[in-house]
C-alpha positions, -999 to +999 in steps of 0.1 A: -746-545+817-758-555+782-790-536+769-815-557+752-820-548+713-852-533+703-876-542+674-870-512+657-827-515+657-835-554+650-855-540+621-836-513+612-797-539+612-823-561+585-834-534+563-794-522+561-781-555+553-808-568+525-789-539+510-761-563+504-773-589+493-738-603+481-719-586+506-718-617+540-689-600+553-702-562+555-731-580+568-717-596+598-692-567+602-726-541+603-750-564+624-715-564+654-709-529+647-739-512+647-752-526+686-718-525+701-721-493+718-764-499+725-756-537+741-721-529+759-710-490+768-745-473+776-753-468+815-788-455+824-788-435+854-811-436+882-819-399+867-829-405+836-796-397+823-773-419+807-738-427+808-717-442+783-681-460+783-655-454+756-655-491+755-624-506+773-620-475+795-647-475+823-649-434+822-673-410+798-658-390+772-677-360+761-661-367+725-667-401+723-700-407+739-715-380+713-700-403+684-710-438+702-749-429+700-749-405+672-755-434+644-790-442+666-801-410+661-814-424+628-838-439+649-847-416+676-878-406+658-896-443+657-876-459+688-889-445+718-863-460+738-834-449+718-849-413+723-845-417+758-813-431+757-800-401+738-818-378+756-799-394+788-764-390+768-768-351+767-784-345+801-753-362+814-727-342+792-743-311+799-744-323+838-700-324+831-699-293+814-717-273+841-694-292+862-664-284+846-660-276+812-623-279+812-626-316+818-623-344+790-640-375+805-661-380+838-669-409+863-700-425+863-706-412+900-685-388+920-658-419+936-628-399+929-613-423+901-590-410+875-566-421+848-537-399+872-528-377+897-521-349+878-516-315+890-548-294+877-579-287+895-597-324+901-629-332+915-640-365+925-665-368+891-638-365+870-617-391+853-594-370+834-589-327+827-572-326+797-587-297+782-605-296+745-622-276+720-641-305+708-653-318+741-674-291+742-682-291+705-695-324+701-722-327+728-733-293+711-736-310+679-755-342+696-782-314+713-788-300+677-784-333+657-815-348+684-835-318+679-832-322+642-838-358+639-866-358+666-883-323+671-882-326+703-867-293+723-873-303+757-838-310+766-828-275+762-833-270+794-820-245+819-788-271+827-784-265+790-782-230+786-759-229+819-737-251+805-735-230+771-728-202+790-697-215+803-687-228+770-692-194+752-670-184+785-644-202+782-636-201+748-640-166+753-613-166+776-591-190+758-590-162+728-563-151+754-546-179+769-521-164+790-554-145+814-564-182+818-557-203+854-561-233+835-530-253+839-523-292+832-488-313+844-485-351+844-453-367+857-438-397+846-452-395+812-444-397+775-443-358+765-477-358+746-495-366+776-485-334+796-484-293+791-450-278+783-442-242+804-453-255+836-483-271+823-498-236+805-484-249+768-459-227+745-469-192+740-492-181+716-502-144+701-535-132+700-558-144+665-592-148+669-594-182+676-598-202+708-566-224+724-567-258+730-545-276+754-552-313+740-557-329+704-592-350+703-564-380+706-561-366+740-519-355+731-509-323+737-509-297+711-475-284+699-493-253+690-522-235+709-545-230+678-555-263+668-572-253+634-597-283+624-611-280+661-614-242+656-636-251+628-655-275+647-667-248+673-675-224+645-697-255+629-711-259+672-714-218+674-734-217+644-758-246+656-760-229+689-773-197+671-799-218+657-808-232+686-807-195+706-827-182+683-854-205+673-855-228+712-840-209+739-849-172+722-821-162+744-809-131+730-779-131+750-762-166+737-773-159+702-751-128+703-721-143+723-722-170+696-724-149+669-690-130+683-673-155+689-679-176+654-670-142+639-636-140+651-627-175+654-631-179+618-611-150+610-583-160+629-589-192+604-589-173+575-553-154+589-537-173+603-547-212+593-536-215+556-503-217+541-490-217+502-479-254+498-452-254+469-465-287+459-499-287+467-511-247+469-530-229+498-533-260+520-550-257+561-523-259+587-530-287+616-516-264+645-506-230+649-495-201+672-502-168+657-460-163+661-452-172+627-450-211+637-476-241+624-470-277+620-488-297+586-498-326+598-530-345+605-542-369+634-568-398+626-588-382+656-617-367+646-622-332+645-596-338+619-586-318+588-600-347+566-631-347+589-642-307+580-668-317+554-681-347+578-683-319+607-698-294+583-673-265+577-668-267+540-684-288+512-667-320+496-656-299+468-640-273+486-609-261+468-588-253+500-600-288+515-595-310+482-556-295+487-554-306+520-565-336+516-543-347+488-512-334+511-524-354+543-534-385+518-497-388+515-462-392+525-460-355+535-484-361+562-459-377+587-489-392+604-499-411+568-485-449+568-485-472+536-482-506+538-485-540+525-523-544+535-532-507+539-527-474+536-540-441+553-540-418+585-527-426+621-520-411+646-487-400+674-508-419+698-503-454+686-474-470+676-457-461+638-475-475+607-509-482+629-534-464+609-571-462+624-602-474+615-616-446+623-597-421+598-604-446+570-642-442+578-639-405+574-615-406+542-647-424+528-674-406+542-659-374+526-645-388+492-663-378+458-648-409+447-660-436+436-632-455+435-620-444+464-648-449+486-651-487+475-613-493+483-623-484+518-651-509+521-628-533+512-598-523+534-623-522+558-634-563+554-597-566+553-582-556+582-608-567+609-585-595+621-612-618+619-630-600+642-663-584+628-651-555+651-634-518+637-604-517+665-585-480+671-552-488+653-538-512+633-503-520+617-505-515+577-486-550+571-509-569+592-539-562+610-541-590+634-515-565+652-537-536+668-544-515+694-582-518+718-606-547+711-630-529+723-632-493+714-671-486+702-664-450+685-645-468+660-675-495+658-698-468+656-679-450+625-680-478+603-714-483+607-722-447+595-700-450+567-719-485+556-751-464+561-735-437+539-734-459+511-770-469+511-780-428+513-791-429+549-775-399+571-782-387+602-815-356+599-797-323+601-759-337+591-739-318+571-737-351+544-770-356+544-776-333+516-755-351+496-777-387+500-747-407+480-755-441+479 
């Protein structure tokens, strides 16, 4: 079901590339990038709404359908038609959230496919219930980023503020896991893909902060309290504020957002940092509030390299310039250097893959010069020939990798090309910092 290109992107993919004038193959690379997800993963619905493949996968991720259309939001404002289209995209997230806000990706109509049969409460729309945090963050963060880059309020609409009721509900709820029913088992399956303790994960103590049953790479966590996705909804809460306040005047959400921010991001400040010997105070990846945390970070985004991308600290941040120099090297057990390339990865794809996708963010968030050139290049390196970003690829030789077709990886590099021409989404966290 390919979707025919409009003037305005047409215009808009030759006004980015007579940026580089010298540059053929970040030209090709932008022009395939840039309309993968428009002319191959987006669905319109007979409702106006709009559903949106992860690329290969025929099911709608929360996560990734919110970073497949968020680059055209650049365009929303001129482009009718792109304004629908993402207008569609959060009318059908919110739709799943109502549904079941404990679910990570959806079918396109209520047929009862799924990835598995796993033991947790299925319905017939959804694909998968791996449950969270940033599922429900990131279709937050498409409402507000829309509103922002648009004006327009009108999709805050009463399936919205049901939906954000349930959100502030459950992550209410998960501030003490064990009083939650929410329970996920998968049989026959490498251990990330299934709860440990009967499917309701290892114990945690009380903090502040909301559990999380699944990584954005869809693996379980080791540790409740996934800490760069408790950022994220503090980033969503806050943006949900705005939006109470200003849209909605809904006295009641502003204040259950306001609550909850507050004490997720204490638990943050109490539990998420540790005193590196090497590196100083440095964000843990996971924790459990019991004295336990794994360092580590995933190439998934809500990462810990992500947090100035997402908007919870500034590039310069002391805490996050720590971090990153720790993950940006062979202490993160997830970092991978090799012949061709070097950078994040992730448990979910075989050793010494690293992803597209993390090298996208590494540049996005670098005050470096240097650094953010060396991933433009890596970048024209290690398409295999392609002109397409791919999920994984092995650091000796990209020809090897994981999902030809995976558009939130397509739809990252094209921000970061855009990044280095100044041009941000409206309402972004970088777009303050118009680099470029």
């Amino acid at each position: 079901m390919t979707q025919v290109l409009t003037p305005a992107i047409k215009e808009f993919i030759e006004d980015v590339v007579d940026q580089f004038p010298h540059d053929k193959k970040i030209r090709e690379m932008f022009k395939k990038t840039f309309v993968n997800t428009y002319e191959t993963t987006i669905r319109p619905q007979t409702d106006g709404s709009t559903f949106v493949i992860t690329g290969d996968i025929p099911a709608m991720w929360l996560r990734d359908s919110a970073a497949q259309v968020r680059p055209y939001l650049l365009l929303a404002d001129q482009d009718e038609t792109i304004a629908k289209m993402i207008k569609g995209v959060i009318q059908k997230q919110f739709f799943f959230i109502q549904h079941d806000p404990y679910a990570n990706a959806f079918n396109e109509s209520a047929n009862g496919k799924r990835f598995h049969d796993d033991q947790t409460k299925m319905t017939d729309w959804i694909w998968e219930r791996k449950y969270e945090i940033d599922s429900l963050c990131y279709p937050i963060q498409l409402a507000y980023l829309y509103w922002k880059s648009t004006g327009d309020t009108s999709h805050f609409d009463e399936t919205f503020s049901k939906a954000v009721k349930k959100i502030l509900q459950v992550w209410t709820i998960e501030q003490n896991h064990e009083q939650s029913d929410y329970h996920f088992v998968r049989d026959h399956c490498p251990p990330q893909d299934t709860l440990s303790h009967d499917g309701f994960g290892a114990p945690v103590g009380y903090t502040g902060m909301t559990w999380s049953g699944f990584r954005p790479s869809d693996d379980a966590c080791q540790y409740g309290y996934l800490i760069p996705a408790n950022m994220f909804a503090v980033v969503s809460l806050q943006q949900l504020i705005e939006i109470a306040e200003a849209v909605l005047q809904d006295i009641t959400i502003a204040k259950g957002a306001k609550k909850l921010k507050e004490e997720i991001e204490n638990g943050i400040n109490t539990y998420g940092t540790i005193e590196h010997p090497d590196y100083g105070e440095i964000y843990v990846y996971e924790t459990d509030g019991l004295g336990n945390y794994v360092l580590m970070d995933d190439a998934n985004v809500p990462s810990l390299l992500s947090l100035p991308y997402l908007g919870y600290c500034a590039l310069d941040d002391p805490i996050y310039l720590n971090t990153r120099r720790f993950i940006l090297s062979e202490e993160n057990p997830y970092y991978f250097e090799g012949k061709i390339a070097k950078g994040i990865g992730s448990p979910h794809t075989p050793d010494h893959y690293i992803w597209h996708i993390a090298l996208a963010i590494q540049g996005l968030t670098s005050i470096n010069e240097q650094e953010i050139q060396e991933m433009m290049e890596l970048f024209k390196q290690t398409d295999a020939e392609t002109n397409f970003m791919h999920e994984g690829f092995h650091v000796d030789d990209p020809t090897q990798f994981t999902r030809p077709w995976f558009s939130w990886a397509n739809s990252m590099f094209s921000e970061f090309v855009l990044s280095r021409i100044g041009w941000y989404v409206p309402g972004s966290p970088l777009s303050k910092y118009r680099r470029g």
